[in-house]
N, C-alpha and C positions, 0 to 999 in steps of 0.2 A: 372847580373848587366849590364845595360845598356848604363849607362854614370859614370865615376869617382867621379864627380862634380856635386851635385844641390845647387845651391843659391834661394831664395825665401825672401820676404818682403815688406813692402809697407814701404814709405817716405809721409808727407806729412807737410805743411807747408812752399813750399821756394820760397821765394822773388819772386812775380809775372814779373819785368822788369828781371828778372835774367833767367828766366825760358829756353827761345830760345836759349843762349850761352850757358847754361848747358848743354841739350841736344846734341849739337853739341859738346860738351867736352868727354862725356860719350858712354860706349860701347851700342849701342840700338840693341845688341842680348840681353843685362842684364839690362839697365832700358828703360821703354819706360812711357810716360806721363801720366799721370789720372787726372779726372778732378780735378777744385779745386786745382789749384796748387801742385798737389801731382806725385809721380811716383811708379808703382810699378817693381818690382823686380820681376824676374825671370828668369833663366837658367839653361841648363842641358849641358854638355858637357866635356871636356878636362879642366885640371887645368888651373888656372886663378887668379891672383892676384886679389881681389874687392876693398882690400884695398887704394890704391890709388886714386881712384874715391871715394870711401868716402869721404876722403880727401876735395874731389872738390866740393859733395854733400853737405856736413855741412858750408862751405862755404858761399853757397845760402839759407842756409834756416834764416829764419826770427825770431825772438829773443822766439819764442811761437812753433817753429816749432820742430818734433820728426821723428824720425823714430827707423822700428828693421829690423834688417839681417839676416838670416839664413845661415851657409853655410855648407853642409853637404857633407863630405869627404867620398863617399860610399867604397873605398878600405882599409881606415885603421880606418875606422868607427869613426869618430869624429866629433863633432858638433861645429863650433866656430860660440856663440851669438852676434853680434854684435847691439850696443844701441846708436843710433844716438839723438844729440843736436847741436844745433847753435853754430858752431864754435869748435865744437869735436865729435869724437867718441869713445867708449869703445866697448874692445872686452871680453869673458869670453868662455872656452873651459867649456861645458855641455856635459853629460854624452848621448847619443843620445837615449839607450834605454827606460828613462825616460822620456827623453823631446817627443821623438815621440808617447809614449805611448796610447796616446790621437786620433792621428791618425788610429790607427786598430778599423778596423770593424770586429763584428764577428757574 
């Protein structure tokens, strides 16, 4: 195991005048922009709270706007989903062996 921590996900939907102060808000090891007013997610490293940036993400996003989150606890192996809307986030602990199931190649 490589890193403790993988986060992964795309956002997309938030407020175009919003866009440049969010950025400047947020950790840009873990979102960086996409086009389309969107940002994707991604990082591998040392634990890390995401949640609070969420917070600030759903914030800016625009009444039509979504996002999902991944974060994947490789030491005590658990998955917490995270499901973004305008103006909230919900989070749901998934079973990791399931959800990643999809990901093996064989």
């Amino acid at each position: 195991m490589k890193f403790p921590l993988r986060i992964f996900g795309h956002i997309q939907g938030i407020i175009p005048n919003r866009l440049p102060q969010l950025l400047h808000q947020l950790n840009p090891e873990v979102f960086t922009p996409h086009k389309n007013n969107a940002l994707d997610v991604e990082y591998e490293g040392r634990y890390l709270d995401v949640e609070p940036e969420l917070d600030i993400v759903v914030e800016a996003l625009a009444p039509d706007g979504e996002g999902h989150v991944d974060a994947i606890d490789h030491e005590n192996w658990t998955l917490r989903r995270y499901t973004l809307q305008s103006g909230s986030w919900t989070c749901r602990e998934v079973d990791p062996d399931g959800a990643l199931e999809r990901y093996h190649h064989e």
